[in-house]
C-alpha positions, 0 to 999 in steps of 0.5 A, spaced: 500 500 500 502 507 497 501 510 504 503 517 501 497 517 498 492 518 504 491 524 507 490 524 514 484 528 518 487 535 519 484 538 515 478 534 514 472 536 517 470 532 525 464 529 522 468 525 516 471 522 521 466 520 525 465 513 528 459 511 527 455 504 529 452 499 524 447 493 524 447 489 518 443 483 518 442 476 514 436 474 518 433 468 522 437 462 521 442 468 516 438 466 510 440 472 507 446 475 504 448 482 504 452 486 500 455 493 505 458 499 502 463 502 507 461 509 505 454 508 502 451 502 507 447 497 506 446 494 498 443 489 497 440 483 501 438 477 496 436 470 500 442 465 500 437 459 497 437 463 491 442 460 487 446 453 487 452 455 482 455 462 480 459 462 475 466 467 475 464 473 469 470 476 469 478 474 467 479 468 465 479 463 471 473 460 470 471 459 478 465 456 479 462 456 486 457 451 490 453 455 495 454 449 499 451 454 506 444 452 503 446 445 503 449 444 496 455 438 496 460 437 491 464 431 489 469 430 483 467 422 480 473 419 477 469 419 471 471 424 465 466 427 460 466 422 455 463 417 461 458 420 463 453 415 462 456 410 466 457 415 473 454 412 478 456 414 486 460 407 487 466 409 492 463 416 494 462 415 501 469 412 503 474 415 496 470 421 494 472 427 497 467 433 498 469 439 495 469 446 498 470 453 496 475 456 498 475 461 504 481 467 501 479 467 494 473 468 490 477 465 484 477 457 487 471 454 487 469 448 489 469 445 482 476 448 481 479 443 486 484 438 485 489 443 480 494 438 475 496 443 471 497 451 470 491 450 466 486 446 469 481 449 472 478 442 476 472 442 471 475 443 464 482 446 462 484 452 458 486 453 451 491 458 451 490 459 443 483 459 442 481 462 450 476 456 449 475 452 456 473 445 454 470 441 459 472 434 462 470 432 469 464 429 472 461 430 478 456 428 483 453 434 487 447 433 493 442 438 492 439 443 498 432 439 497 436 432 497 436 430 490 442 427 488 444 429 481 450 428 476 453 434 473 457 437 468 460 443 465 461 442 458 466 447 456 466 456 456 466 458 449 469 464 448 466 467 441 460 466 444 462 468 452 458 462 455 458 457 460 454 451 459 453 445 464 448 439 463 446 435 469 441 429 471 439 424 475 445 418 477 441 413 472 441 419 467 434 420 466 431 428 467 437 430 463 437 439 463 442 444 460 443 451 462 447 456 460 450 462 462 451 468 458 457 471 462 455 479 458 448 478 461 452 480 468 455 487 466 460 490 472 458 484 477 463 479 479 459 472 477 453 470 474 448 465 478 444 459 477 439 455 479 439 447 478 433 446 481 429 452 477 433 451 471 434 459 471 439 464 471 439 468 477 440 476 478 444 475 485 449 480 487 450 488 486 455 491 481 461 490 484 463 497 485 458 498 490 460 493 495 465 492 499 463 486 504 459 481 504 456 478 511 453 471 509 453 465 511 458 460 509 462 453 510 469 454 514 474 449 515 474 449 523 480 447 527 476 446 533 474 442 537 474 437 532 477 439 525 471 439 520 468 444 515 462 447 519 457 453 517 459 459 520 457 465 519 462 471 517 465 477 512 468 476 506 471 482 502 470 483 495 475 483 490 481 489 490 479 490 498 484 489 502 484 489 510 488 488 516 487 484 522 490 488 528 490 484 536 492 485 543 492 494 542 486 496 545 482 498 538 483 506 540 490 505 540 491 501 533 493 503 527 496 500 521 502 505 518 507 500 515 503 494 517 501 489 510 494 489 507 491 482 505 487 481 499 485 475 503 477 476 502 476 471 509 482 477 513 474 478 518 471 471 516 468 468 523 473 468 528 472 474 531 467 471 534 466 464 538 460 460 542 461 459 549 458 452 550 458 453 558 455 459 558 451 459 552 453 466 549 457 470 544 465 472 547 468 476 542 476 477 540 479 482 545 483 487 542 482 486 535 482 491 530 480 490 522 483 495 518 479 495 510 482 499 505 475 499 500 475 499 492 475 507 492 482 506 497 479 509 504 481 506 510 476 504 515 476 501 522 472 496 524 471 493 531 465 489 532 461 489 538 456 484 537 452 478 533 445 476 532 446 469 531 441 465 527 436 468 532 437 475 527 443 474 524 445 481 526 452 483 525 454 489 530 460 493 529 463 501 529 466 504 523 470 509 522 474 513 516 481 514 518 484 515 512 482 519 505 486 515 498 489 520 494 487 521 486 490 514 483 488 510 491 486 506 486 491 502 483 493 501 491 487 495 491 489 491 486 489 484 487 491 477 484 490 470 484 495 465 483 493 457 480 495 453 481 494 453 488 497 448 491 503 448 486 506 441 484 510 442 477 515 448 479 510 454 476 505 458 478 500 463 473 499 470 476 493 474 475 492 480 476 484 484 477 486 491 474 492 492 469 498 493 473 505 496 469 511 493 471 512 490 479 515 485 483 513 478 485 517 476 493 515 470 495 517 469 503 518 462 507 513 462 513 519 465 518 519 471 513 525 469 509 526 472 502 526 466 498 525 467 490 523 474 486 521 476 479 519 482 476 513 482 472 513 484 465 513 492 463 505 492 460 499 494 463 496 488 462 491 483 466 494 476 462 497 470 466 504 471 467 508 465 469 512 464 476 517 459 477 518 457 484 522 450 482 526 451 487 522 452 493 521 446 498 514 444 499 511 448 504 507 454 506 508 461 502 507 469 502 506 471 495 507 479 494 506 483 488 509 490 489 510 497 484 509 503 483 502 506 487 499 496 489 501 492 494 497 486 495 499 479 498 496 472 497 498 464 500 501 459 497 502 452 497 508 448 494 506 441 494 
């Protein structure tokens, strides 16, 4: 993050700086989601059981989400395209993995799992000439009302910018196709569907009006049995960024010289936890969210309190504590890294927004600079390859800096 773009409050007016209280909610048993403005409030709040897929409309990473809050479960069958009248869910219980998306990347889906290659995407593979993306797998999916279907994506045709999928009963019958046309989504980061309708939905708002979504979503949960689990939480959008600051009181907390994440779980759900004894919501002492919105204001965020399903309230106070300056912008940029876990000695790096020039640091979990490369000199968005050959298996931080952005993500080396 440029900090010597932000100007600070002197000479703002006190009511700039304002904090103030907020209550968003996704309602009894948070069957909504909620789309947040940082600076203009409450977007939209559509039900979370709207949709069962939602399909990436912008870049070339083909994310496919599953909307595994409502109940819909994933699984890859080892079974390719060309087998699709012989898939059958023999091994499912004991083999077959359930598949989640991911908590810190819009652009892993559930159907994105399991990457072989740079151009896998786990439903289909890119190619890089025609920009087609051809499917190749097959799945069993659980849908929310308990109907068990097989499912595939048939490809992405690029001349026409559509998606289409096919799914049916396991024995084949009721067989349906979908399409989604990714141009019937303009300025919004996906495109929904409903299986069960067979239907597209109109989900989220344009993307520049939102900066965090409260939902409810499927975490992995370490505690007190490992597992994936409902929660309730907060994502952020693409290109925000946040800071987690503990153990400061919050009214001391800042985050001059500390890095932003572009991690879309850096709120998630844990500032929050429920006593099993007292049968009460404790809250996280001390903590601090900083979050740089799409426009690049900061904003302070501390929680105060949660509804649980009761309401699905979030209560937190925000605060404006730093005004970005006219190219703040580019300070938000963010990217993805596929695969990822990486097992063949390259990454492919994209970017959200066109970027020139830069550098790609890559540190060990003890901080320790292990590779660099410098990215090429155009304003572009096109996948650029990493090599990280050299790099033992292990967990990594990835961070992509230049003039004006800063933006950091994970990396698995496997």
């Amino acid at each position: 993050m440029k900090l010597s773009t932000l100007l600070i409050a002197a000479t703002c007016s006190t009511a700039l700086f304002a904090q103030t209280t907020v209550t968003i909610s996704t309602g009894p048993s948070n069957a909504m989601q909620s789309y947040y403005s940082m600076a203009n409030g409450a977007v939209s709040s559509p039900a979370l059981a709207e949709w069962d897929i939602a399909i990436e409309v912008t870049g070339i990473a083909g994310s496919i989400l599953a909307n595994t809050a409502n109940g819909v479960r994933v699984y890859k069958a080892p079974y390719t395209i060309a087998q699709w009248a012989m898939v059958d869910t023999t091994g499912l219980a004991s083999t077959w993995p359930a598949q989640y998306n991911s908590e810190t990347n819009w652009s892993a889906g559930a159907f994105n799992q399991g990457l072989s290659s740079a151009f896998d995407l786990g439903w289909g593979t890119y190619n890089p000439v025609t920009h087609n993306i051809p499917g190749d797998s097959c799945f069993v999916l659980m849908l929310p009302n308990g109907a068990w279907k097989k499912f595939r994506v048939d490809g992405f045709t690029a001349a026409t910018n559509t998606f289409a999928f096919t799914w049916a009963d396991l024995d084949g019958g009721n067989e349906q196709s979908g399409n989604l046309l990714r141009s019937g989504f303009p300025g919004k980061d996906f495109g929904y569907y409903s299986l069960t309708g067979n239907a597209v939905v109109d989900h989220e708002p344009i993307a520049d009006t939102w900066d965090l979504l409260f939902t409810k979503y499927i975490a992995f949960v370490p505690q007190p049995v490992p597992s994936y689990y409902p929660v309730a939480g907060v994502f952020m959008n693409r290109q925000v960024s946040a800071l987690q600051v503990d153990g400061i009181p919050s009214a001391s907390a800042d985050y001059w010289g500390q890095p932003f994440s572009s991690d879309i779980d850096v709120i998630g759900y844990d500032w929050k936890n429920f006593n099993q004894t007292t049968f009460m919501w404790e809250y996280a002492a001390d903590r601090t969210y900083f979050v740089q919105a799409r426009n690049g204001d900061i904003w302070k965020l501390v929680f105060q309190s949660y509804g649980g399903g009761a309401n699905g309230n979030f209560t937190f106070t925000q605060e404006r504590v730093g005004i970005a300056g006219v190219d703040a912008r580019n300070n938000t940029v963010g990217f993805t890294l596929f695969p990822n876990p990486s097992q063949n000695g390259s990454v492919q790096l994209v970017m959200d927004a066109p970027v020139t020039g830069g550098t790609v640091s890559i540190h060990d979990a003890s901080g320790k600079l292990v590779a660099q490369q410098r990215l090429n000199g155009s304003a572009s968005t096109a996948p650029q390859t990493i090599n990280v050959q050299a790099l033992q298996p292990g967990l990594y931080l990835v961070r992509m800096s230049g003039e004006g952005f800063n933006a950091t993500s994970r990396l698995v080396i496997e």
